[in-house]
N, C-alpha and C positions, 0 to 999 in steps of 0.2 A: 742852565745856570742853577746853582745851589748858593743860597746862602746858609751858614751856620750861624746861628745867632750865640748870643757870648750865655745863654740861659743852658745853651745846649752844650756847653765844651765840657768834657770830663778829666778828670784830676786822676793821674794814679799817684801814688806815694811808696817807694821802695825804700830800703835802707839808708841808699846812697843820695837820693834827691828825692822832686815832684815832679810832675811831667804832665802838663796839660795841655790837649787834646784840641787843636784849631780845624784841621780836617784831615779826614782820613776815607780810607777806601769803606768804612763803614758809618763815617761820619759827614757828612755830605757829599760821599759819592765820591772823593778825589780818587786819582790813580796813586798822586803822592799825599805821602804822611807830613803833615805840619805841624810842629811842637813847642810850645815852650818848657827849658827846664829852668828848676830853680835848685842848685845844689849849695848844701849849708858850710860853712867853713871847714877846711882842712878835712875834709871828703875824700877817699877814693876810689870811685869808680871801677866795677868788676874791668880785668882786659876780656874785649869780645869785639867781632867784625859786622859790618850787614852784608847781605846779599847785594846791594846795590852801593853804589856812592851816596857819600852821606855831609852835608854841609850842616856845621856850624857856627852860625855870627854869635858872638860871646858880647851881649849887652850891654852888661854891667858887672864890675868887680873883677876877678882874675883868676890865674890859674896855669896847668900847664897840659898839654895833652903829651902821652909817650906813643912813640910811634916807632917801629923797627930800636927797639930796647933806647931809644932817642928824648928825652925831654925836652917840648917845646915848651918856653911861657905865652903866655896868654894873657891879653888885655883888652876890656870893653873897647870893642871898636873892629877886634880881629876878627878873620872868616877862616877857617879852616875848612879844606876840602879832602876828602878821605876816598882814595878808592873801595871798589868794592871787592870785600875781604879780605881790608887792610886791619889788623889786629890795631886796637886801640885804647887806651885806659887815660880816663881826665881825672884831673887831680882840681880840687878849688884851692883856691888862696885864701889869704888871711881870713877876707873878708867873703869867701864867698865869692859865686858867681852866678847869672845868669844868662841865658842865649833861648838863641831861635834857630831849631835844626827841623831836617826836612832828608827823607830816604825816599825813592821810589818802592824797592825791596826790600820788606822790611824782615825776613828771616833773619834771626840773629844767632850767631854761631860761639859757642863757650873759647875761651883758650885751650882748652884740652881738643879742640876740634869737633866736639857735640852742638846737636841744635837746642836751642832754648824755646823755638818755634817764633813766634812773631808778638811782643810785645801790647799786650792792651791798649797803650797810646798811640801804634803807630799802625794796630790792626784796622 
C-alpha cells in the first residue's frame, strides 16, 4: 500500500490547462495515472490519443469533447470513456471546467500520428 500525501501531488501547467498529479507509476507507485484537470474558459485542447483507455468524470462547469470529427457537450456530472487511440480534443465552456481522469498507458500520440512520449502528470 502507498499513500500519497496531498504535500506530495505535483502541478504541471501547459497552455491549455493544469493538471495535478494524485498518483502515478512514478508517484506512489500506481500502474494507473490519476489526475486532476483544471482548464480555464473557452480553451482548446491539442487533438491527441493515449495508448490505453482513458476516463474522464467532468466535476465541475462544462464543455464538449470532439470525437471521430463529432461534438459532444459536457456537464459536471458526466464520465466519458475513450478507447485507446481514440483521437480526442476537449473544448471548456463558458465557464470552464474541471475533472478527474485516469489512463493506464499513458504514451501520448499527436494528430499528425507522432509520439509526444508520456506526459509529466501521468508519468
Amino acid at each position: 500500500m502507498q499513500i500519497v500525501h496531498v504535500a506530495q501531488r505535483r502541478t504541471s501547467t501547459t497552455p491549455n490547462a493544469s493538471m495535478t498529479t494524485l498518483a502515478s507509476p512514478s508517484l506512489g507507485g500506481a500502474e494507473s495515472s490519476l489526475w486532476l484537470v483544471d482548464m480555464p474558459a473557452g480553451i482548446r485542447g491539442p487533438e491527441h490519443s493515449f495508448a490505453g483507455e482513458i476516463v474522464w468524470a467532468i466535476t465541475g462547469g462544462s464543455g464538449s469533447v470532439r470525437v471521430g470529427g463529432v461534438d459532444h457537450p459536457l456537464e459536471a456530472g458526466d464520465t466519458v470513456v475513450i478507447p485507446a487511440g481514440e483521437m480526442r480534443q476537449f473544448t471548456a465552456g463558458a465557464d470552464g471546467f474541471t475533472g478527474v481522469v485516469t489512463v493506464r498507458e499513458g504514451e501520448v500520440m499527436r494528430g499528425d500520428g507522432s509520439s509526444a512520449g508520456v506526459p509529466p502528470w501521468v508519468a
